[in-house]
C-alpha positions as CSV (number, residue, x, y, z in Angstrom):
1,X,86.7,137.9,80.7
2,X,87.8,134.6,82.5
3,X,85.2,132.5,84.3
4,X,86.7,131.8,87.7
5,X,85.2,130.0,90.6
6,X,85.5,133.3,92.8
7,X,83.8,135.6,90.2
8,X,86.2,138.7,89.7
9,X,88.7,137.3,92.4
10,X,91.5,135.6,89.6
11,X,93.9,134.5,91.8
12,X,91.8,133.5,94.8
13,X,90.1,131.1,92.2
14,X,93.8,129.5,91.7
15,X,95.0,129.2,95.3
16,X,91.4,127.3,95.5
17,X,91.9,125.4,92.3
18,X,95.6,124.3,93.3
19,X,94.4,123.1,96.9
20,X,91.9,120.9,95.4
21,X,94.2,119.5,93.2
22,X,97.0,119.4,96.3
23,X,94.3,117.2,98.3
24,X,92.9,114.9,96.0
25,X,96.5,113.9,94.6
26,X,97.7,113.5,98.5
27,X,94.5,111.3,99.1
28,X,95.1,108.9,96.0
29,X,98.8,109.0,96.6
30,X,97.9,107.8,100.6
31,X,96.2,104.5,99.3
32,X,99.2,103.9,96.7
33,X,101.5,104.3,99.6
34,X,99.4,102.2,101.8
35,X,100.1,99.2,99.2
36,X,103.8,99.8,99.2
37,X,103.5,101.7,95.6
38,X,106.6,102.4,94.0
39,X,105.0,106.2,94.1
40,X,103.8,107.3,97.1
41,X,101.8,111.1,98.2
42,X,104.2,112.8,97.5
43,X,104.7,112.1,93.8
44,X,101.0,111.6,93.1
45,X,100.0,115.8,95.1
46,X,102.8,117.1,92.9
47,X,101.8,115.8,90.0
48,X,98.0,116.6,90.3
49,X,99.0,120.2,91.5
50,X,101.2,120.7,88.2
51,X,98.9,119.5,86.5
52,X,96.1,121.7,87.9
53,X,98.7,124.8,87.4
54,X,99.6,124.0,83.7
55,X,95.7,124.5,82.7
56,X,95.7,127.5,84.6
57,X,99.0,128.7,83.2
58,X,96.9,127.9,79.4
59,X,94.4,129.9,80.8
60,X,96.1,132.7,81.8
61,X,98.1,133.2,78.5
62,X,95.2,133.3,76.5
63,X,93.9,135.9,78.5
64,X,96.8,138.0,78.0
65,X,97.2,137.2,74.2
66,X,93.7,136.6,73.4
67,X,94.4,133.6,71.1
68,X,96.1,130.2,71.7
69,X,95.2,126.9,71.9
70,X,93.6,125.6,74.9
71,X,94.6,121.9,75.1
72,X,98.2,122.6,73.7
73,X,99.7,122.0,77.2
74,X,97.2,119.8,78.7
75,X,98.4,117.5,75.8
76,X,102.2,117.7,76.3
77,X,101.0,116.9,79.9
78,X,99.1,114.1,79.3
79,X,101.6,112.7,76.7
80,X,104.8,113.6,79.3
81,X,103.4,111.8,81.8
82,X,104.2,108.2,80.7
83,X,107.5,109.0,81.7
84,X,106.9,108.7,85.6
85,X,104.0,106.3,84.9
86,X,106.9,104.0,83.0
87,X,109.2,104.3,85.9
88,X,106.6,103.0,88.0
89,X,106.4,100.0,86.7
90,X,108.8,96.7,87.4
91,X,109.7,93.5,85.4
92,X,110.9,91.3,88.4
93,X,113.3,88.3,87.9
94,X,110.1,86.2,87.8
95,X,108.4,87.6,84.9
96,X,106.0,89.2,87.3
97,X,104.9,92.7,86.3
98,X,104.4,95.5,89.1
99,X,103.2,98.5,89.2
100,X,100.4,98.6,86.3
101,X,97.8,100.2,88.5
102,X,100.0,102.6,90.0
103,X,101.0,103.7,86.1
104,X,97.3,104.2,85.1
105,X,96.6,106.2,88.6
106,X,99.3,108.2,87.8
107,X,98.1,108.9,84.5
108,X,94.6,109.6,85.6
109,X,95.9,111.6,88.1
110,X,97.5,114.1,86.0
111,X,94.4,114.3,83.8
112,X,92.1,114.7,87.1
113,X,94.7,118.0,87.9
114,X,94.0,119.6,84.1
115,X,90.2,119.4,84.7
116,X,90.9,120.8,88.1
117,X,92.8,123.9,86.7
118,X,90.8,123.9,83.9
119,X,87.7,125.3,86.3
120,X,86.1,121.8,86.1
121,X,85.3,121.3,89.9
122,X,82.5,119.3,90.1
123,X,83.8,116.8,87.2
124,X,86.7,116.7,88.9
125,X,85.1,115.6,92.6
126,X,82.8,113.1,90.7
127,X,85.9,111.6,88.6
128,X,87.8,111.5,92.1
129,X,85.2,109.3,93.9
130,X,85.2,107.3,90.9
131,X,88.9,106.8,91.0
132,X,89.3,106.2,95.1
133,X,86.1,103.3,94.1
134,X,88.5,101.7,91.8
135,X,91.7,101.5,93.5
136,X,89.6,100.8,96.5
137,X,86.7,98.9,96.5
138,X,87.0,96.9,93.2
139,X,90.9,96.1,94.7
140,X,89.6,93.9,97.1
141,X,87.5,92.4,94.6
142,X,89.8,92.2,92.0
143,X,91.8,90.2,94.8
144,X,89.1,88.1,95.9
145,X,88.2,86.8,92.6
146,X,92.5,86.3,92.1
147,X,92.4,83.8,94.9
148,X,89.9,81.6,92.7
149,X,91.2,82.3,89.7
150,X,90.9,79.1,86.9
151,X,94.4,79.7,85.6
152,X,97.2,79.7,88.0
153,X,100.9,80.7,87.7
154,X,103.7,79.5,90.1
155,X,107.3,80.2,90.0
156,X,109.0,76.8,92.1
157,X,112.9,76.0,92.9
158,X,113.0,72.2,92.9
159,X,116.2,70.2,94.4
160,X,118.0,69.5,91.4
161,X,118.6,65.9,92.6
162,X,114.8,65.1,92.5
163,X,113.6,66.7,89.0
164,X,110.9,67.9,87.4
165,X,109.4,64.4,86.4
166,X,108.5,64.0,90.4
167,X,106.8,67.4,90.7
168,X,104.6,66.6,88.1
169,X,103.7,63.0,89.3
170,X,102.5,64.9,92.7
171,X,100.3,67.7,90.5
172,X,98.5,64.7,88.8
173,X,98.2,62.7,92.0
174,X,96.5,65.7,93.7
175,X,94.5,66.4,90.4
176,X,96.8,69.9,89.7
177,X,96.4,69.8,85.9
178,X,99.9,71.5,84.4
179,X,98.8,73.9,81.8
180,X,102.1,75.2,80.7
181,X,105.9,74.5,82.0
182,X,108.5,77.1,81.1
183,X,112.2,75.7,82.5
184,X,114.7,79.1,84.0
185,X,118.0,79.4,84.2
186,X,119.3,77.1,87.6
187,X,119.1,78.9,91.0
188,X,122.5,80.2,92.5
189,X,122.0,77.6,94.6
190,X,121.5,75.1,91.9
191,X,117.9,74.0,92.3
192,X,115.9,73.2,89.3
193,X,113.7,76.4,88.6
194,X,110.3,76.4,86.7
195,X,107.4,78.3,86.4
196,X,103.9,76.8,85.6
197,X,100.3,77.2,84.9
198,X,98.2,75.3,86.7
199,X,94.6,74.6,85.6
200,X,92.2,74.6,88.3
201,X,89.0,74.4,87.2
202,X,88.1,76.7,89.4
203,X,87.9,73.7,92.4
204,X,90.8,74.8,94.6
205,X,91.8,77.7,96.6
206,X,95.1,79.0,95.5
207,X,96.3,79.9,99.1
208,X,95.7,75.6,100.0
209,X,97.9,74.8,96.9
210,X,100.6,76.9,97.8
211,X,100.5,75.4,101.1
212,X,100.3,72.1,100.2
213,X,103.7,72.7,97.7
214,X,105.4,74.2,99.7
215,X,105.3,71.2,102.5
216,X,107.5,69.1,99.9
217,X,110.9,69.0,101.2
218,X,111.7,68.8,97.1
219,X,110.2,72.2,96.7
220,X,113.5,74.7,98.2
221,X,111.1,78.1,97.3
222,X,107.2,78.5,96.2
223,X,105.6,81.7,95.0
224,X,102.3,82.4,92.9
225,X,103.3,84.8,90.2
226,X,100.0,87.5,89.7
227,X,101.5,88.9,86.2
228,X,99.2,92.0,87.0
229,X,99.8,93.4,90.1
230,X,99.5,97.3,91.6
């Protein structure tokens, strides 16, 4: 006899099961959408809700058989799902990677639907608070502590009649220690471009730097590259 959340009522249990899954993967896929995630509510509801439905489908067949093998599907889900969580993620022109958090949200997601279908409804709840904490609260500290970061990476278009050599002398005389300089191919404009680490010992505030740079009438374009960003 299956254990179901509704006792003897099978299929109440997976309209139940289903909507649970339907709202937490809508709430998730809100706050990726909210930071202009390559995969919004959509995406993130259906997956947890096919997700949800494969474990029940698992259950279901080895009702009806009376043999199988319970995490066969939840597997091939789990393993299938890299596919979206891949397309998720960008390699910009900059070297700056996108969409790393969305991935592993995704992936959690699907996971959070099996142990929904699976019956696991309290698990599930506590894993979801856990989850909306993450991409939540420890964002805005994971973005706090960016801004102060030691090591900082900036991508610069420099007029090609200046150079380099002049950039430099201005990091020294504002005590911008240059880390590591890797030259890119000339903008279609024809400016020099460069990206660099700066080493800040953690005495300057990476908004003020920026700032500061991108006053120079040598410097044509600015931009801090965050290598891993949502």
């Amino acid at each position: 006899m299956i254990t179901t959340l509704a006792g003897e009522h099978f299929y109440l249990s997976i309209v139940i099961r289903l909507i649970i899954a339907m709202i937490m993967g809508a709430l998730i896929g809100f706050e990726r959408a909210s930071k202009k995630s390559t995969v919004g509510l959509r995406t993130f509801s259906i997956v947890c809700v096919a997700s949800a439905l494969t474990m029940v489908i698992n259950e279901y067949l080895i009702s009806l058989y009376g043999a199988g093998d319970a995490a066969r599907l939840a597997a091939q889900v789990i393993s299938g799902i890299g596919f979206l969580g891949m397309g998720s993620i960008i390699l910009t022109s900059r070297n700056q990677i996108r969409g790393l958090t969305t991935a592993a949200t995704l992936w959690a997601t699907a996971i959070l639907g099996i142990a929904v279908g699976a019956g696991m409804i309290i698990p599930s709840c506590i894993t979801f608070v856990i989850m909306m904490f993450i991409i939540t609260v420890l964002s805005h500290i994971s973005t706090h502590l960016e801004k102060y970061n030691r090591i900082m990476t900036i991508y610069l278009e420099v007029d090609k009649n200046v150079g380099l050599q002049h950039i430099i002398d201005v990091f020294a005389e504002n005590g911008y220690e240059v880390a590591q300089l890797v030259k890119h191919k000339s903008s279609p404009e024809g400016d020099l471009t460069v990206q660099l680490d700066l080493d800040l010992k953690g005495k300057y505030l990476h908004s003020d730097i920026i700032y500061r740079l991108s006053q120079l009438e040598s410097i044509h374009y600015i931009e801090e590259v965050k290598k891993f960003s949502t």
